[in-house]
C-alpha positions as CSV (number, residue, x, y, z in Angstrom):
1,X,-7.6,1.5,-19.7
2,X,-7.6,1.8,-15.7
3,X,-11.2,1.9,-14.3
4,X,-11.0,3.6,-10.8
5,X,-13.9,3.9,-8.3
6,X,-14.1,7.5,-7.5
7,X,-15.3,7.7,-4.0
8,X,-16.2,11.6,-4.5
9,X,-18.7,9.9,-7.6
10,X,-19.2,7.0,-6.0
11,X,-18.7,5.0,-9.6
12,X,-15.7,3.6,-11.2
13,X,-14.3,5.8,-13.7
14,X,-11.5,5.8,-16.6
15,X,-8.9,7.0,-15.4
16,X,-7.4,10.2,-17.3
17,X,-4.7,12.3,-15.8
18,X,-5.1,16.2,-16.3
19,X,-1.3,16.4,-18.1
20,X,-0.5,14.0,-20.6
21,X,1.5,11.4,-19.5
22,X,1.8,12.3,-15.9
23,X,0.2,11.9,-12.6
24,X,0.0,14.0,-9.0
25,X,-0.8,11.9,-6.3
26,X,-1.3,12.5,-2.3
27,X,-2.0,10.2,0.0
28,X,-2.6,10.9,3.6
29,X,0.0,10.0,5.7
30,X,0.6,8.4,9.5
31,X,0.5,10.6,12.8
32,X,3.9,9.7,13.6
33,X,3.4,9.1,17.5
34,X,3.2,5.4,17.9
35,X,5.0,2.3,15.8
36,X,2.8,1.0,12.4
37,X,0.3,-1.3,12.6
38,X,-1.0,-3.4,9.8
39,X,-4.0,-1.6,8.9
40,X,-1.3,1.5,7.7
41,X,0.5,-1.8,6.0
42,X,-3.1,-2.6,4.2
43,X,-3.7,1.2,3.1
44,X,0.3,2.2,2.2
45,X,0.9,-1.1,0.4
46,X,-2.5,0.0,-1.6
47,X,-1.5,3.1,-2.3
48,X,1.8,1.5,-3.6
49,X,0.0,-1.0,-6.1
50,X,-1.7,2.1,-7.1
51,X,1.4,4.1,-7.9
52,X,3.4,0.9,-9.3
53,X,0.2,0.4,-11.8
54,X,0.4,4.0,-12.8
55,X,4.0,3.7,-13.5
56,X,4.0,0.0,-15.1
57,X,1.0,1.5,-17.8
58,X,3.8,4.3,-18.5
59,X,3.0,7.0,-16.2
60,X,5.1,9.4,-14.4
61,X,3.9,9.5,-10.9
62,X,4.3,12.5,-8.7
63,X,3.8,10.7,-5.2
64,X,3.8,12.6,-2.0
65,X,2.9,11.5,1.4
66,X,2.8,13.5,4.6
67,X,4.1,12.8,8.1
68,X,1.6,14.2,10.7
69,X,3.8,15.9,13.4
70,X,1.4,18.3,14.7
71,X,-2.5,19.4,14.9
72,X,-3.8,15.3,15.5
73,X,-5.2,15.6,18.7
74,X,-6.6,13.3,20.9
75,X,-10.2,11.2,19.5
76,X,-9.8,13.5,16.3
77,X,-10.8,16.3,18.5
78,X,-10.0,20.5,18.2
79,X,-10.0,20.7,22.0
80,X,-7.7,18.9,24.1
81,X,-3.6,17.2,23.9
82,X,-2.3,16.7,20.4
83,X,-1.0,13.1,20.2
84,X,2.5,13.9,19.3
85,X,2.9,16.0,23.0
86,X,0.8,13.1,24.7
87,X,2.9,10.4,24.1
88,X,6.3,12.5,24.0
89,X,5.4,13.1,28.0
90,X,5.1,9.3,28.5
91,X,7.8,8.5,26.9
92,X,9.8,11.4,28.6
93,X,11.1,12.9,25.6
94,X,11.3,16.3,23.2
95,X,7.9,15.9,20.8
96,X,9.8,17.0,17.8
97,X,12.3,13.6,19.1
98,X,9.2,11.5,19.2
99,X,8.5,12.2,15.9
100,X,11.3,11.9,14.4
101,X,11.8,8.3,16.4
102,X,8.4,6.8,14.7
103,X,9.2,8.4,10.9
104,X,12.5,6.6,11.3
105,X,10.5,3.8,12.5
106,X,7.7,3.9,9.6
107,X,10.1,4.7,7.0
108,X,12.0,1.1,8.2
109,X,8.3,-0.8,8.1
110,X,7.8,0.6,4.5
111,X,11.3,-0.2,3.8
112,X,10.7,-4.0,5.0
113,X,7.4,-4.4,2.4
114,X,9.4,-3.0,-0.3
115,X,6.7,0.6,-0.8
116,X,8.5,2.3,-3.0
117,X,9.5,6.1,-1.2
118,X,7.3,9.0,-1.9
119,X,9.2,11.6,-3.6
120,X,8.5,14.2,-1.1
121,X,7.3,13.4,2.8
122,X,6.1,16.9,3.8
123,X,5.2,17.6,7.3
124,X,3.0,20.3,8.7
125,X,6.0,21.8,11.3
126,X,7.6,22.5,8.1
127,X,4.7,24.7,6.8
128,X,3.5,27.1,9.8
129,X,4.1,30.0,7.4
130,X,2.1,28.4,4.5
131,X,-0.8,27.1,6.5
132,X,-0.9,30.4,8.1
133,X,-1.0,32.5,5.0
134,X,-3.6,29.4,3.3
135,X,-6.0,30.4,6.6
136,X,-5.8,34.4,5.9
137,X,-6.4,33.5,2.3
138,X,-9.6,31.7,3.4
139,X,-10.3,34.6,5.8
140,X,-10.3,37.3,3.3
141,X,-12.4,35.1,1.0
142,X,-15.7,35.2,3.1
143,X,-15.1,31.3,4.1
144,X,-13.9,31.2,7.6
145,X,-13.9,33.8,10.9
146,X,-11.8,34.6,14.2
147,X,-12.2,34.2,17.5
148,X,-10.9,34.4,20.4
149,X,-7.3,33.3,18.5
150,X,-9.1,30.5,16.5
151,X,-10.2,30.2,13.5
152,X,-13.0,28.4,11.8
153,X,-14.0,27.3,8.5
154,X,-17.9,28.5,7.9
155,X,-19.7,25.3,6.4
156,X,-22.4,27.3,5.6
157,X,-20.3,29.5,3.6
158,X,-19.4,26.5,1.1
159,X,-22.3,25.1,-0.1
160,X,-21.1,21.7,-1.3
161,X,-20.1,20.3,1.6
162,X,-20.8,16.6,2.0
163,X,-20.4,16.0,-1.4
164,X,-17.3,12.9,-0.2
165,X,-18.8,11.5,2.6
166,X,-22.5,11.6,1.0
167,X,-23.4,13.3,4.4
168,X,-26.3,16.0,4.1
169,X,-25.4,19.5,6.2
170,X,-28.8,19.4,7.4
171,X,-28.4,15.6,9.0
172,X,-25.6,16.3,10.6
173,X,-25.6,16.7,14.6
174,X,-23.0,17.6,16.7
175,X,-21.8,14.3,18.1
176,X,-19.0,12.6,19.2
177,X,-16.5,13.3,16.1
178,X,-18.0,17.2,16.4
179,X,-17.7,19.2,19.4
180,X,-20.1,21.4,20.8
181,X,-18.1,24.7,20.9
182,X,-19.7,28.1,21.4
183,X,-17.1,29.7,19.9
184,X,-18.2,28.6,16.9
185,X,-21.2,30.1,14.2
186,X,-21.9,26.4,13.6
187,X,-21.6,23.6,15.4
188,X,-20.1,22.1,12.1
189,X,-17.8,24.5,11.9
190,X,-14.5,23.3,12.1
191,X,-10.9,24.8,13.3
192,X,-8.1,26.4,10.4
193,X,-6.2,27.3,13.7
194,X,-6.2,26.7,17.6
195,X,-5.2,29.0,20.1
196,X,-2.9,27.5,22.4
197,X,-3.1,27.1,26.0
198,X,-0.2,28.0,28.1
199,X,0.7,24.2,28.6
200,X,0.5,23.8,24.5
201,X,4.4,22.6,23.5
202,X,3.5,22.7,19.6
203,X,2.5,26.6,19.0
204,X,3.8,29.3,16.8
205,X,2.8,33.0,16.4
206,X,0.0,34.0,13.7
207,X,-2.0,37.0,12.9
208,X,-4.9,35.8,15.7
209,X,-2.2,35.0,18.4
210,X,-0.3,32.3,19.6
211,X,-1.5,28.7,17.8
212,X,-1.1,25.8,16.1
213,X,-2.6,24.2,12.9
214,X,-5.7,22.4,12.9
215,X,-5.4,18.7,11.2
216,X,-7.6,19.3,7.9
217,X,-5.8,22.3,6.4
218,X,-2.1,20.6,7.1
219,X,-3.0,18.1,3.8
220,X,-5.0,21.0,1.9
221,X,-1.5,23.3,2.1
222,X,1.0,20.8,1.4
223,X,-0.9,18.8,-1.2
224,X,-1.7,22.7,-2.9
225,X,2.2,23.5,-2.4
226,X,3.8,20.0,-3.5
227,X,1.5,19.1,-6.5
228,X,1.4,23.1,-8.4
229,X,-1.4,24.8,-6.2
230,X,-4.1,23.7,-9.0
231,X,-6.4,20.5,-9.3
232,X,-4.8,17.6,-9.1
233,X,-5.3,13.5,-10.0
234,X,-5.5,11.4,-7.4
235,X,-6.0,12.0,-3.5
236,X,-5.5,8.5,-1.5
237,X,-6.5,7.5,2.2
238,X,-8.3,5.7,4.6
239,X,-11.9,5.4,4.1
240,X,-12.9,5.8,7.6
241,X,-11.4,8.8,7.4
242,X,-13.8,10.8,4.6
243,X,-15.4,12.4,7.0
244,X,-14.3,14.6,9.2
245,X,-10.7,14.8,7.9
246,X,-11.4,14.5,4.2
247,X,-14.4,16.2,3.5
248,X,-12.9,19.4,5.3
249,X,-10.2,18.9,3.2
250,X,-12.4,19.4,0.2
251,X,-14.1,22.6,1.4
252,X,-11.3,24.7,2.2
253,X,-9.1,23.6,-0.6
254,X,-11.9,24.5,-2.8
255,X,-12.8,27.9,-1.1
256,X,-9.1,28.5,-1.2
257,X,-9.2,27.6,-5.0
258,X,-11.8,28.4,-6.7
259,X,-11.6,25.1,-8.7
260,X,-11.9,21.1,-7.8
261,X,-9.2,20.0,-5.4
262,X,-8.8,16.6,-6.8
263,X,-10.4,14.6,-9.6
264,X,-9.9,10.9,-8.1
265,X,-10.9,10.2,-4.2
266,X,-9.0,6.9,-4.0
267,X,-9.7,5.4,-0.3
268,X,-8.5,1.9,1.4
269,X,-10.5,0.1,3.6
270,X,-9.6,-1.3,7.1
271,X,-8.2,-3.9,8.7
272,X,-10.5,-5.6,11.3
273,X,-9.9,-7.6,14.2
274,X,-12.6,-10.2,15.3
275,X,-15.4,-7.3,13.9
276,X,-13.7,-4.2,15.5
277,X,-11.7,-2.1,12.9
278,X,-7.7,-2.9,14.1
279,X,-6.8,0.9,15.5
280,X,-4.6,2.5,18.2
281,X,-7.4,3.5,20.3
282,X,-9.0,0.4,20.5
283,X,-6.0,-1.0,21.6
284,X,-6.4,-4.1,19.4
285,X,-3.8,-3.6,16.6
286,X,-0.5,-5.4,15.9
287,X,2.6,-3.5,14.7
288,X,4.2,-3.9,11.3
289,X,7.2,-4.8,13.6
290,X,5.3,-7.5,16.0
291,X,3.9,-9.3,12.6
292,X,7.7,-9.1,11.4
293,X,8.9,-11.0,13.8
294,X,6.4,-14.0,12.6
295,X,6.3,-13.6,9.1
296,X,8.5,-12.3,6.2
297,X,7.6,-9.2,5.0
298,X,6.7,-10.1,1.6
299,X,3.8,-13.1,3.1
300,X,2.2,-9.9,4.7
301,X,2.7,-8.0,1.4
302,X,0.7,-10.9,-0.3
303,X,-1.6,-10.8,2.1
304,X,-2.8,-7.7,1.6
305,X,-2.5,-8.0,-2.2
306,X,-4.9,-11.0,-1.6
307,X,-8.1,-8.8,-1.2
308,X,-9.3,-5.9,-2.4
309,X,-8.4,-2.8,-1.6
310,X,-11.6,-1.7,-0.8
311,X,-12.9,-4.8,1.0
312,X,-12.8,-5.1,4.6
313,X,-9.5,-7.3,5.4
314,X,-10.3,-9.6,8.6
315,X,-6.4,-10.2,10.4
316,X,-6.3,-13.6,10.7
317,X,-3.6,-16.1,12.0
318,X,-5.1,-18.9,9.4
319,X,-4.9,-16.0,6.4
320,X,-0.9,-15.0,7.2
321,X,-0.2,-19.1,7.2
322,X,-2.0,-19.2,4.0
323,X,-0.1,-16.4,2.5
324,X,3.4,-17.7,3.5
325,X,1.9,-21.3,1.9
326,X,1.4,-19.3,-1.4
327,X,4.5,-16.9,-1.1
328,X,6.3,-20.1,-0.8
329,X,4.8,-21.4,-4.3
330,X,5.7,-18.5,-5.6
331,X,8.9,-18.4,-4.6
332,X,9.5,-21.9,-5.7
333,X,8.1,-21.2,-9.2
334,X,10.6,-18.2,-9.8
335,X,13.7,-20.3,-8.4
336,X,12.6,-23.8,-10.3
337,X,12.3,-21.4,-13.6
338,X,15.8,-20.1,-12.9
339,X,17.0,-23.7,-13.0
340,X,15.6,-24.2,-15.8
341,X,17.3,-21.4,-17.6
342,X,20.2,-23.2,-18.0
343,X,18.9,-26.3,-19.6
344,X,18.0,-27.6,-23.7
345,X,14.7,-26.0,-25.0
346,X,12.5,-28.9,-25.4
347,X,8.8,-28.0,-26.5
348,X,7.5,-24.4,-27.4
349,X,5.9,-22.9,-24.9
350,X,2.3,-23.1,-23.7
351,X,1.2,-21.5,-20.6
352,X,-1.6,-19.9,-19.2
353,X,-5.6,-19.7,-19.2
354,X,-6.8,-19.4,-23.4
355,X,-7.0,-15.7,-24.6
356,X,-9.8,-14.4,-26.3
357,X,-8.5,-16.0,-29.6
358,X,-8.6,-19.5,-27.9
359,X,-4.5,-19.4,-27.6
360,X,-2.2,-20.5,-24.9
361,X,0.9,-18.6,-24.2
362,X,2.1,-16.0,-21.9
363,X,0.4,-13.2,-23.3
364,X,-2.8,-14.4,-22.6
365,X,-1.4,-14.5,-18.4
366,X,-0.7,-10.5,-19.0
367,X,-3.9,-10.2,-20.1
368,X,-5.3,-11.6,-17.7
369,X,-3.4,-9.5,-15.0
370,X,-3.7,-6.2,-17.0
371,X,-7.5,-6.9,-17.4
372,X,-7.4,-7.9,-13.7
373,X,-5.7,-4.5,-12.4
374,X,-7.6,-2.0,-14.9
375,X,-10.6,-3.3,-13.1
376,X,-10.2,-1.2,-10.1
377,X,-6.5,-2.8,-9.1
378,X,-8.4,-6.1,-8.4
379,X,-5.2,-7.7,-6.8
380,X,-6.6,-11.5,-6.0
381,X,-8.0,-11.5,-9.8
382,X,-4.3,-10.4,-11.1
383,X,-3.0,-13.0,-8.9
384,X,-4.8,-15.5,-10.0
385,X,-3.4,-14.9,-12.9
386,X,-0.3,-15.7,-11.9
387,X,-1.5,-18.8,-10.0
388,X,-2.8,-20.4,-13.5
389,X,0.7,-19.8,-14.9
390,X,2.2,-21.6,-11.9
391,X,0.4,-24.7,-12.4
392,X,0.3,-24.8,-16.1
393,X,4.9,-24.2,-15.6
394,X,4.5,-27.6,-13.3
395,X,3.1,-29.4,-15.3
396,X,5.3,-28.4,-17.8
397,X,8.3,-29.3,-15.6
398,X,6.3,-32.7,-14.3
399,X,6.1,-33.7,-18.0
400,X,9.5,-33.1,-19.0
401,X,8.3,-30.5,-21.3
402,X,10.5,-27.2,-19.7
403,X,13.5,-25.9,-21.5
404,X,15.8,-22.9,-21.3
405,X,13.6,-20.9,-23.6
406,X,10.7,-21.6,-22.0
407,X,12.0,-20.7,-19.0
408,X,13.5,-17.7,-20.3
409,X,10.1,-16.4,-21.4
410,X,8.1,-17.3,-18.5
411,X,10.7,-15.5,-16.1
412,X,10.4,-12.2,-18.2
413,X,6.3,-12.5,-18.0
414,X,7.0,-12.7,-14.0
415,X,9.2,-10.2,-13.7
416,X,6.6,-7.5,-15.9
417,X,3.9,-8.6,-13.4
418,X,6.1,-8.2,-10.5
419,X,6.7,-4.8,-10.9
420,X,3.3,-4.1,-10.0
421,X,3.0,-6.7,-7.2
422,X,6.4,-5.9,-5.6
423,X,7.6,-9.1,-4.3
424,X,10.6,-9.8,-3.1
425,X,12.4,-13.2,-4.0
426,X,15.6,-14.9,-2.4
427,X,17.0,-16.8,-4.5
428,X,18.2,-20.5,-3.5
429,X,21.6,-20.3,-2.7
430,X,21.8,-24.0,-0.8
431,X,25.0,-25.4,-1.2
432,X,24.6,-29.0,-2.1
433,X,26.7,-31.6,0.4
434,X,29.1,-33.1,-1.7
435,X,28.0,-37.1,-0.6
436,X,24.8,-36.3,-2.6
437,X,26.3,-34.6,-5.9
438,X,28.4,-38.3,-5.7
439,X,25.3,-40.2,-5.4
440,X,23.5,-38.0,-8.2
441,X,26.8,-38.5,-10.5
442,X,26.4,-42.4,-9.6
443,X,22.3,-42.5,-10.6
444,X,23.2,-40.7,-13.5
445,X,25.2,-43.6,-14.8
446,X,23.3,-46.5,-13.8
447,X,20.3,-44.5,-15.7
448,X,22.7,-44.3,-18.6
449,X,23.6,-48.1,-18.5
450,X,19.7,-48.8,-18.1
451,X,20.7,-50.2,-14.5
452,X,17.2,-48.4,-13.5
453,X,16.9,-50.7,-9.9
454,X,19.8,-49.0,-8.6
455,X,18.7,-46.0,-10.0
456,X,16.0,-46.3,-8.0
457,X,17.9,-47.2,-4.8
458,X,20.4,-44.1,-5.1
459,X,17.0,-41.8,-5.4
460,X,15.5,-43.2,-2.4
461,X,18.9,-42.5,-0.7
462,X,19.2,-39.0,-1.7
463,X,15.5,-38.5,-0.6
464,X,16.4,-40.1,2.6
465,X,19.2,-37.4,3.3
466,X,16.4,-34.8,3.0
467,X,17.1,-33.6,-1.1
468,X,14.9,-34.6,-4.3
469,X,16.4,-35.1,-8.0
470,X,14.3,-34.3,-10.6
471,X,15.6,-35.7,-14.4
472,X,15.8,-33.4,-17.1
473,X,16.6,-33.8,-20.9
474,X,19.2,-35.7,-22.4
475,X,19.8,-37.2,-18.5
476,X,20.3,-34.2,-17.0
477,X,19.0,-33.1,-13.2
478,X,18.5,-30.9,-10.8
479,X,19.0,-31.5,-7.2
480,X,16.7,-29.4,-4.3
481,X,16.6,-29.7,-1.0
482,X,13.3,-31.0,0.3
């Protein structure tokens, strides 16, 4: 059974969804005012292993993930330009055309690493009305007050607040990620709505005058709309994000509610960049679409499946050359068993790491990677997994030992572990020159009239011309370009 760590319990727990059979899921999606970098890669490729696991062990997953068009202001604040209007006026554009430019442009990253589409992207413009209506809700509930056009969610009010983060109420001083407002009952307070200044270009008319969402209640409305306005399973993000954004997430969907919000906190952690956490504000990330241009999309995808989700993942040029090293294993592994497909079944098959019943075989490698990923989706453990089967399939194929069957087997054992770990393979399609299929044809029949020196000398010539043959059964081969 899946084990998750629960970052609301701070333990790993079994994983049981409230309806048999299915699973909700939200994950916090990207303010959509800037290109991808890779620590959204690190968290959304997560959140995908997540949802592929769910659906591989037979669930049905409800996935939805927002788009953040509105309400993110500047340093996470509630006072000052939202992020969407700042960089629409340097770029010189419509802020509602600036958003639509990066979901395009995010929705083409994702497409790239193979994350499999949400089945609904909501995005808080599309929900004024509800977030509205969610705020009077909260009003008329004792939880949260007016003024001055804003309103405020009263901390005080909801007395387990802190509970995600593990931050006491009492602790807490206002400080850089809390702003001292006298507006507010509580400097901990936090805004449901904002009252607009004149320059403002995102604002719509409410019941307290003319606004605009704050960023905490967008999730709480859509996640409540999208996923049957009742407790949930699984809530995913970034882990430096628990507090503010999450924990106030927590409070008023719970006020609102009456009930839990969620019963699974599921949270990534970042990406960092010589000991500074890769972000837009730091100025020291690297887009999706800058690493693209290096790598191939699915050696960053195995990069990221390389650690933990919830480890710290240091962006390394040295760690991107060693993924494309192992990608390229891989890749050889599925195409060399493809081959193989085609030719005699020689021995029975014996692959992988010895199962608890001291037996060899393929089901002892999905074992391994099931055990692996019900261990809190521990990614490098599953892959290892797949490394041992790797090297025990070579020296099958060094050894002459690799037939059809064999290969048959192996290939379906890869593909049932690769719908968890998503990769992408191209298959060889490399013409062979025609000179070196006539040199082949010739070694073959000097091999079959035992005339092994010019064997020899028609290998070393193919080699020269940059391919290698590699004898199979009953003098057969395969030819490959170096």
């Amino acid at each position: 059974m899946l084990n998750l760590y629960n970052a609301l319990t701070r333990n790993r727990e079994e994983f049981k969804p409230i309806h048999a059979g299915k699973v909700g899921m939200y994950v916090c999606g990207p303010t959509v005012y800037d290109h991808c970098h890779l620590g959204h890669a690190r968290g959304y490729v997560a959140m995908d292993i997540l949802r592929r696991y769910l659906e591989y062990s037979g669930y049905e997953v409800r996935h939805i993930m927002n788009y953040t068009d509105v309400g993110h202001l500047v340093h996470d604040a509630e006072i000052g330009e939202d992020k969407i209007e700042q960089q629409a006026k340097k770029e010189k554009i419509d802020p509602m055309a600036l958003a639509e430019k990066y979901i395009a442009s995010c929705k083409n990253d994702f497409e790239a690493l193979n994350i499999k589409k949400a089945n609904f992207n909501p995005r808080p413009t599309q929900y004024i009305a509800q977030i509205i209506k969610f705020t009077g809700g909260l009003i008329k509930k004792g939880f949260a007050y007016e003024v001055n056009g804003s309103v405020y969610f009263s901390v005080e009010k909801f007395p387990g607040y802190g509970k995600l983060s593990g931050r006491k109420t009492e602790d807490l001083e206002a400080g850089a990620r809390v702003e001292i407002n006298p507006e507010k009952k509580n400097p901990l307070d936090f805004a449901l709505w904002i009252k607009a200044p004149k320059e403002h270009i995102l604002k719509w008319e409410s019941p307290w005058g003319v606004g605009y969402p704050g960023w905490h209640i967008e999730c709480s409305v859509m996640s409540c709309d999208l996923l049957g306005g009742d407790t949930f399973d699984i809530h995913g993000g970034g882990n430096e994000n628990a507090f503010p954004h999450n924990e106030n997430e927590v409070a008023q969907s719970e006020a609102f509610l009456g009930k839990p919000m969620v019963n699974f906190w599921t949270l990534w952690n970042m990406v960092m960049v010589e000991g500074k956490k890769m972000s837009k504000s730091l100025g020291n990330f690297t887009t999706i679409k800058d690493a693209l241009k290096k790598y191939d999309p699915m050696v960053i995808r195995l990069w990221i499946l390389s650690s933990h989700y919830r480890s710290v993942t240091n962006f390394t040029e040295d760690a991107l050359i060693q993924a494309k090293v192992n990608f390229q294993r891989i890749s050889d592994f599925v195409n060399n068993l493809k081959k193989y497909r085609g030719s005699t079944s020689i021995d029975s098959l014996e692959v992988g790491p010895l199962d608890k019943n001291g037996n060899r075989g393929p089901t002892s490698t999905l074992e391994k990677f099931e055990e692996a990923m019900d261990d809190d989706l521990n990614t490098p453990l599953a892959l290892s997994a797949l490394y041992d089967l790797i090297t025990e399939t070579n020296k099958l194929i060094q050894t002459n030992k690799l037939g059809a069957d064999d290969a048959k087997e192996i290939l379906k054992i890869w593909e049932k572990i690769n719908k968890v770990f998503g990769l992408v393979i191209k298959e060889e399609k490399k013409e062979i020159p025609q000179n070196i299929k006539k040199l082949a044809e010739e070694r073959k029949l000097a091999r079959e009239n035992k005339d092994f020196k010019k064997s020899d000398e028609l290998r070393a010539e193919i080699e020269k011309a940059g391919y290698v043959i590699e004898d199979l059964k009953d003098n057969k081969y395969a030819i490959k370009k170096k």
